[in-house]
N, C-alpha and C positions, 0 to 999 in steps of 0.2 A: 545506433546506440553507442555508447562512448563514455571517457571520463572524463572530466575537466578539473582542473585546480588552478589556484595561482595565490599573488602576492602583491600584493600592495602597500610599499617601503616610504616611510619618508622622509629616508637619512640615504638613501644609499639604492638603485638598481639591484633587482634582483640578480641570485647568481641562479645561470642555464643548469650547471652541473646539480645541483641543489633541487631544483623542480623536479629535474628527469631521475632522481636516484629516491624522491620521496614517493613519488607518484607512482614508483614499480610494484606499491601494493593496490593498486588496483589497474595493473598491465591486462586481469582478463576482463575487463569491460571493453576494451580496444585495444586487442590484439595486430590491428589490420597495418596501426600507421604509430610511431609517435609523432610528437610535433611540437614545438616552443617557442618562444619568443619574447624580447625583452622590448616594451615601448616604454620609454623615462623612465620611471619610479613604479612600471606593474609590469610584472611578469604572468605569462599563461601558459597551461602545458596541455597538452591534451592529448588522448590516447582513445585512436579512432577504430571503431567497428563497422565497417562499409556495408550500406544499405542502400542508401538510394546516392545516384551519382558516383560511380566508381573512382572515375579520373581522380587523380593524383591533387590536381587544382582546387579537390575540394578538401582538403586537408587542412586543418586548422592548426592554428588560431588563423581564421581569413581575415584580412584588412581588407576596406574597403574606403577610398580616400581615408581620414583620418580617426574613422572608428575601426575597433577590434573586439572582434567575439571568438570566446570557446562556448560550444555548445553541446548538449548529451540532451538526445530524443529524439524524436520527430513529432514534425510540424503537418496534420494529415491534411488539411486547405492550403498548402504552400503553392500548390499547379494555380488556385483561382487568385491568389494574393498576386503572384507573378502577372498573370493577364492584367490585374488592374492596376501594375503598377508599371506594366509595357505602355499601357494607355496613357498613363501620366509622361510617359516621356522616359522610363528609368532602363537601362542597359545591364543585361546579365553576362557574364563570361562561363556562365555553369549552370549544369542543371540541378543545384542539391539545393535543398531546403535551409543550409545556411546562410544562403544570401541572399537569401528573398527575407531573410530573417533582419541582414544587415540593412539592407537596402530597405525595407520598409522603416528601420528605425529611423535612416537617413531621411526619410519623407513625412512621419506620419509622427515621429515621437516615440516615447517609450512606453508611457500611457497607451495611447491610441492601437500602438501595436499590438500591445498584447489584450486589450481587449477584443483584437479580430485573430487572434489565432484558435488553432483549434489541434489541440495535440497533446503529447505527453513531455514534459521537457523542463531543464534547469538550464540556467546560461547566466555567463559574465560577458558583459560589454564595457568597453573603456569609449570613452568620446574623448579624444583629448583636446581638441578646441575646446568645450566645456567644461574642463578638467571633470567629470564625471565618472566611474564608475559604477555600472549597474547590474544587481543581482534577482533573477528570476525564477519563481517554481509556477509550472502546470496548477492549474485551478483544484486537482483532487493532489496533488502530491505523487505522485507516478514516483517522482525521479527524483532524488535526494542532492540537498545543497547545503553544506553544513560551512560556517564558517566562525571566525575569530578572531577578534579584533583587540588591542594593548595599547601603548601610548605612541609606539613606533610603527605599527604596520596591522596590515588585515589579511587574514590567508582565511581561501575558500577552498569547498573542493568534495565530490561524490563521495569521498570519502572520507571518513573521519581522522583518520589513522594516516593520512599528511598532515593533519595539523596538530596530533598529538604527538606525531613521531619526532615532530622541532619545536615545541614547544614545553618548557619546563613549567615547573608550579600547579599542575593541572590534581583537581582536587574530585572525586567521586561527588555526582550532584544527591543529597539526600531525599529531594523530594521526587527524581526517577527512580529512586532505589525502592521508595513506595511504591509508588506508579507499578515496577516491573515484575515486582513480586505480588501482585493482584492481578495484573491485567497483562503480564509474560512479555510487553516491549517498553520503549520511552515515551513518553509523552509529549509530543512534539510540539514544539520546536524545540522543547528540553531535551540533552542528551546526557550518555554516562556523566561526564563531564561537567563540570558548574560553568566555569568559563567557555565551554561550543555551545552553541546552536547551530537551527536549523531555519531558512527561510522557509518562511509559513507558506501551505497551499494558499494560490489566487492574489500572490504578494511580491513584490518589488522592493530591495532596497534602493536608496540611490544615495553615496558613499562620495563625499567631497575628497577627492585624492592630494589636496593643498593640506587638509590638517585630520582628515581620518572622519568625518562629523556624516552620521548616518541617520537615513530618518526610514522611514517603514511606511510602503503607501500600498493600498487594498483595490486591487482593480477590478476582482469578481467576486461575488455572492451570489448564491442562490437563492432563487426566488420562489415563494410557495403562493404567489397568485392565482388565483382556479380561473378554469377558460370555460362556458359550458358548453361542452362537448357529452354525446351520448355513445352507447357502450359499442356499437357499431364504428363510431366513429374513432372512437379511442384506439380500438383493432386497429383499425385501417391506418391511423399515425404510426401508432407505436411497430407494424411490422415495416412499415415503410421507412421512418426516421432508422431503426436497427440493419435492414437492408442497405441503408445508404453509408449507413456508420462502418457495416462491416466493409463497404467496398472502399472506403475512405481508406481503412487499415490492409487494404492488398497492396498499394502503391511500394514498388521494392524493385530494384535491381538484379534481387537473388529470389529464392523459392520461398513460399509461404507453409505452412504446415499447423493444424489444428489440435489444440490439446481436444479431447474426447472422456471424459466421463460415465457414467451411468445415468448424469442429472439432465435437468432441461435445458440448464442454462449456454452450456456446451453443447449440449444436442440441437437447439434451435439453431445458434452461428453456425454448426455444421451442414443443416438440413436448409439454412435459408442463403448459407453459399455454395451448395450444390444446385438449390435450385436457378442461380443466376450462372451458373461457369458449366463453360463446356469441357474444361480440365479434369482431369481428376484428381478428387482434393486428398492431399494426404494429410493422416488424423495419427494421433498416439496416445495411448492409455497406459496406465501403472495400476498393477494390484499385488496382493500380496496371499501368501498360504493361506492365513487365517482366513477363513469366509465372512467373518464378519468386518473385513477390510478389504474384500474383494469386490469390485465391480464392473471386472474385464466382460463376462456372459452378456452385462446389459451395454457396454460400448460396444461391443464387437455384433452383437444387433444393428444399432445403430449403423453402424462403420458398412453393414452387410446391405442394410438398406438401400444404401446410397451410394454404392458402389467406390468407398473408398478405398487407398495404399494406405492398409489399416497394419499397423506395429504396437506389439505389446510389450510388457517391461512386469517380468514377474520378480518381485522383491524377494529375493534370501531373508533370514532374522541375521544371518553373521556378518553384520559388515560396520561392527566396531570400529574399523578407521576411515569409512567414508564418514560416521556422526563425528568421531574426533575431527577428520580435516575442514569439515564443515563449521562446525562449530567453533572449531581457532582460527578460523576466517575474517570471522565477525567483527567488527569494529566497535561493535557495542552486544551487548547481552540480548541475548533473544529469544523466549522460551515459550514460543508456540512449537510443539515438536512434527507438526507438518510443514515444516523448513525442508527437513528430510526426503520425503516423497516426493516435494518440488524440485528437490535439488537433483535427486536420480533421475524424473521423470525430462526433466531440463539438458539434465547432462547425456542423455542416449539422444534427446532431438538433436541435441548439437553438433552430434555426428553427422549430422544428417541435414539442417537447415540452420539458418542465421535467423529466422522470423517465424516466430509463434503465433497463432490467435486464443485467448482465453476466455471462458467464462464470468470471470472475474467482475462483480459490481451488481449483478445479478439479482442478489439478494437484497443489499443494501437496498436499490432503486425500487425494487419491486415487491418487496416487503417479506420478509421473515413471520412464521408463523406469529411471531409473540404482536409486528403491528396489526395484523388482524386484531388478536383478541382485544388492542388497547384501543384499535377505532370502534370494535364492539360495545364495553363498555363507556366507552364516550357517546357514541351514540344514544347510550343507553340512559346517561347519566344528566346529559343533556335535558332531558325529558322529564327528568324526577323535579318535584320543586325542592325547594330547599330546605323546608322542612321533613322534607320523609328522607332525605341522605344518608341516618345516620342507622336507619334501618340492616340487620343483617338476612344475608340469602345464604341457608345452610348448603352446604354441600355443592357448590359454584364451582365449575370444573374450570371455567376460565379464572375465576379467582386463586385457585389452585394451581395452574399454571403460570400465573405470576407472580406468587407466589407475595402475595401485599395481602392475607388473609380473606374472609368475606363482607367488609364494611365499606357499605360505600361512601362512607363520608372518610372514615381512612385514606381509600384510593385516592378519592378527590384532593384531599390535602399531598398527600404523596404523591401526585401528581405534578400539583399546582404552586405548593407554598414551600415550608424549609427543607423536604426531601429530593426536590428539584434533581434528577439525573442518577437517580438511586437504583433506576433502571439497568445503566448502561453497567453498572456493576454487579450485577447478582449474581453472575457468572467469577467472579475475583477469584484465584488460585489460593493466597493466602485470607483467611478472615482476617477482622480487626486486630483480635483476641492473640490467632494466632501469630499477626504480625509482632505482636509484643513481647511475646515469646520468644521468635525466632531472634530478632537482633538484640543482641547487649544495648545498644542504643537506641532510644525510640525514633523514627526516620519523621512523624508527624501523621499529619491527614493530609495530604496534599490531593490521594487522589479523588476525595468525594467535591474539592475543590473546581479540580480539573473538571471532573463528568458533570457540574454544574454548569460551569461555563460553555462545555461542549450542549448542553441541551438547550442551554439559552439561547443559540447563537440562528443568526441569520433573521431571514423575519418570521419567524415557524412560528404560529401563535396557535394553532391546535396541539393536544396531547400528543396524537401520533405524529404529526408534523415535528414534533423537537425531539420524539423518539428515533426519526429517518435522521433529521438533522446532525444531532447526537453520535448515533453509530457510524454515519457519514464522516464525524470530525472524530471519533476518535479511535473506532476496531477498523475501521476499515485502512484511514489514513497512518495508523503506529502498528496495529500488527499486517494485516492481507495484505497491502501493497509494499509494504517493510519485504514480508516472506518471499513475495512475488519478484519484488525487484533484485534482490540480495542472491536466492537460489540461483535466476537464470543468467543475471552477469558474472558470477563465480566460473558459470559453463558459454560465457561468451552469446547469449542465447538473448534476442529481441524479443518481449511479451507485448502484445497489444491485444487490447481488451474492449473491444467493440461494446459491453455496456457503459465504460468509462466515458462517455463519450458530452460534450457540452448540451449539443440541440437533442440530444435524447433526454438527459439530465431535465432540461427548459421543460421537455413536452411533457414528461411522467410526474413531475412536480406540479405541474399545470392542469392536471387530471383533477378531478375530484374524488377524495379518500371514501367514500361510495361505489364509486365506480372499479377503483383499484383493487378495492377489498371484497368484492360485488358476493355475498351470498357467504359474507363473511369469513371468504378465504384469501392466504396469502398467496400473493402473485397471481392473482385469476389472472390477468391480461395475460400475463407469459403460459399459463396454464393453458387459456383456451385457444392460444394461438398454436401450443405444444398437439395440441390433439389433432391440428391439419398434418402434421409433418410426422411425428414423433411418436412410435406403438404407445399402446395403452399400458403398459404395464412396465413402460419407461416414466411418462409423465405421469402416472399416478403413485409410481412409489414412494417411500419415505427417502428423505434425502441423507444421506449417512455420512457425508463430510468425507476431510483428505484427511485423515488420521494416520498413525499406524500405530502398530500393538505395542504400545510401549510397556504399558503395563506388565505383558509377559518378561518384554526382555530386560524391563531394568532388573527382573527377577534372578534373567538366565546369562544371556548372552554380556548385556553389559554390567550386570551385578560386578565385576573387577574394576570396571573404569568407576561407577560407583564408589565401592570403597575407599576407591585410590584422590579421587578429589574431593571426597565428604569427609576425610580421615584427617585428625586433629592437629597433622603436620600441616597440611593445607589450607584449614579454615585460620591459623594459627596466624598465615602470612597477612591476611587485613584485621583478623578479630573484629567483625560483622556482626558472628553471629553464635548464638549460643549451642554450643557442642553438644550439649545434651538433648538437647530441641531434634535438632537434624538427628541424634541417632536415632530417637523415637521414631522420627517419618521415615526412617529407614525401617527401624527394624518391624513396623508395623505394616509397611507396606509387603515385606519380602516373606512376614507369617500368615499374609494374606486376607488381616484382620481388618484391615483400612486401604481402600485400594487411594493412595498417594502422588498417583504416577505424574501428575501434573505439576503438582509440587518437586518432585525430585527431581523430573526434567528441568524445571525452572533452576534448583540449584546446581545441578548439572551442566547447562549451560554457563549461569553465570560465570561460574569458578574456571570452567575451561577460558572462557574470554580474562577473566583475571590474568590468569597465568603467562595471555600472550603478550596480553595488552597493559596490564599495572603496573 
């Protein structure tokens, strides 16, 4: 894992000094090495975290005859790409996965290649015989590529904050400002910013370095084609495809180490790479006073199980300047407040190891209570003719739960017709109402625009299918792998995520939503596969998420930092947002009348990132 940036000028070579002094705000993604380099009119910098392939040689930007790459990721099929491309006749000088990266482009294209990769990863390559320029993200967005382009030049780069740092004119985007005050990240590939973006997951730019001229090409989508498979058989893929996935993600130079939970999702990677390794796996867990954010009793089960080098991480409430330094980290505003517990949970592993395995995808692929209930009623709904629709069912606990009332010709159309992706929202921090409120300025509707798009998207043409679809394109890709990525490279820290995976992805997609849902529960597959490995009173519990008590402490501990960035000297600096508004959500939260805490956090963060970053 690593950082990359650079510069693409076309009046003038980039300057070395200029790279390596902007780039020093995200020095702890790669800590191991820096690295630079000027080819004509592109410069590249990169800052390396040594994982696979230690030697020095593999230090980038590597050239390779006359292309150059910086790279941040890994690539988990690079051992089998190298075999096939030994056979074609092609020579390695190293064993890292960056050059099996080059040297396939050198062979196979840019297209081509990245449709055979299989990994987590952003990258810039220059071809200069083709005066080309090419910018890559990973198929889910792992790994962040933001860039910026004007009349004279193009600057990329993992972080945002290189190209906001040399770049003047830069304006707050209004339609993330919606976005992030409903749904707590950016909406990507929108960022704070109007003029950044961000390369889209499963996308390529490729960037004429003669006159700047950039176009946008789509090399992967997911596919919801059904294969018929029966529920025996489903098992036997899905433990197999995951088994292989998790061992793809061992490949490392250094020690591997398992984050651990109380859930399944993490208890199955742990229990199905113990069952393959004669090592003994080391696991970590985080919990906190509160018992109801505690879940070390049900990891350290697990961890006892299986015999792992099991560490735990018990959270204090007083650590008002790990949230402050965390939070002025940021490059952009970020208000899911389990940033936190990733972040602590990240920074003791990194004592300790360079490479994580996570849970992480889990739910997304395998379904969240709520696609249960929506392939329920679809099921269900299917069946009614279309005159009895508009019928109601009193007292519908699933219609309760989703809270679309109990008509089923309502659902149908909230489904199907102008409510399109009303789903992926119901969970929004700020209402509409309240959005109106809070800013002097209306910011728009952008985001019910956004979660349209995310539900239309790919070929999902069942309800639940563009519900997976959906959440896939948009909580998972702008806030869970936002939090994920962001926590552990602050602490130097590799996350891979064994359900993240492509041929997993292919095969669970591939299922039939019958099958998936079997007996009308979420995640049966991972459920009944949990019951071979995993106690009963692991796998059958409720799942309680990575929270922490916010609630209490914006009350106690951080009720001053509170004050201190909600107080009218402060809001005073952009004038956003209406003073009287925010005292309310304060002072309703802190009498205990209206529990807030989501909300406050949201403006808590923002205003911290203000202050470093505006």
């Amino acid at each position: 894992m690593c950082g990359i940036a650079g510069q693409l000028h076309l009046k003038k070579p980039p300057e070395l000094e200029k790279l390596e002094r902007h780039s020093r705000c995200f020095k702890s993604r790669g800590p191991d090495n820096y690295g630079a380099g000027v080819f004509q009119n592109v410069g590249f910098c990169h800052r390396r975290l040594s994982i696979i392939d230690l030697d020095v040689r593999s230090n980038q930007p590597m050239k390779v005859g006359s292309n150059v790459i910086v790279y941040n990721g890994e690539i988990y099929n690079f051992q089998e790409l190298k075999k096939e491309l030994i056979q074609l006749g092609k020579k390695f000088q190293t064993s890292s996965d960056t050059e099996v990266l080059l040297i396939a482009y050198e062979e196979w294209g840019i297209s081509k290649t990245l449709r055979k990769l299989e990994g987590m990863y952003a990258f810039a390559l220059y071809d200069a015989l083709a005066e080309k320029l090419y910018m890559a993200r990973d198929i889910y967005g792992q790994k962040p590529l933001y860039w910026y382009k004007d009349s004279t030049q193009l600057l990329f780069s993992s972080d945002i904050r290189f190209i906001s740092q040399q770049t003047s004119g830069l304006t707050i985007d209004n339609e993330s400002l919606d976005f992030y005050f409903q749904e707590l990240a950016m909406p990507q590939p929108n960022t704070i910013w109007k003029q950044i973006k961000q390369v889209e997951p499963g996308h390529y730019y490729e960037v004429d370095v003669s006159n700047l001229n950039l176009s946008r090409n789509c090399f992967h989508d997911f596919d919801f084609t059904r294969t018929d498979v029966d529920w025996d058989q489903a098992l036997l893929s899905v433990e197999n495809t995951l088994q292989n996935s998790i061992k793809k993600r061992l490949v490392a130079d250094v020690p591997v180490a398992c984050f651990l939970s109380g859930g399944i999702d993490s208890g199955l990677i742990v229990s199905l790479l113990a069952k393959n390794s004669t090592d003994r796996i080391n696991t970590f867990s985080v919990g906190f006073k509160e018992d109801d954010f505690n879940e070390l009793p049900y990891a350290k089960k697990l961890a006892e199980r299986y015999g792992t080098n099991h560490m735990e991480l018990l959270i204090e409430p007083k650590i008002e300047e790990d949230i402050h330094s965390v939070l002025s980290d940021l490059g952009e505003p970020f208000g899911d407040s389990s940033l936190i517990p990733s972040y602590l949970i990240t920074r003791e592993m990194a004592g300790h190891y360079k490479v994580a395995l996570s849970g992480d995808g889990g739910d997304e692929l395998f379904g969240y209570p709520s696609y249960a209930d929506f392939f329920e009623l679809e099921t269900f709904l299917n069946k009614v003719p279309k005159q009895y629709r508009n019928i109601k069912i009193s007292g519908s606990k699933v219609f309760s739960r989703l809270g679309i009332g109990s008509n089923l010709g309502r659902f149908k159309a909230h489904m199907e017709n102008q409510e399109n992706g009303e789903y992926l929202k119901r969970e929004m921090v700020f209402g509409s109402s309240e959005m109106n409120r809070l800013f002097q300025n209306p910011t728009g509707s952008y985001t019910q625009a956004y979660l349209e798009e995310c539900w239309n998207s790919w070929n999902a043409n069942s309800i639940t299918d563009r519900v997976i679809a959906g959440s896939l394109k948009s909580r998972l890709l702008n806030d869970y792998l936002t939090k994920v990525d962001r926590s552990s490279m602050m602490n130097s820290l590799e996350v891979r995520s064994p359900f993240l995976d492509k041929e997993l992805a292919s095969l669970v997609f591939s299922i039939p939503n019958s099958i998936k849902f079997r007996g009308n529960q979420p995640k049966a597959v991972l459920k009944e596969l949990a019951k071979r490995y995993i106690d009963p009173e692991i796998h059958k519990r409720r799942k309680s998420g990575f929270g922490i008590p916010i609630n209490h402490w914006l009350k106690k501990e951080l009720r001053p930092m509170l004050d201190q960035y909600l107080s009218t000297e402060n809001l005073k600096k952009h004038n956003l947002f209406n003073q009287e508004f925010v005292d309310r959500v304060v002072k309703d939260h802190v009498s205990g009348s209206v529990d807030n805490r989501h909300k406050l956090w949201c403006l808590l963060s923002f205003q911290i990132w203000f202050e470093n970053n505006a």
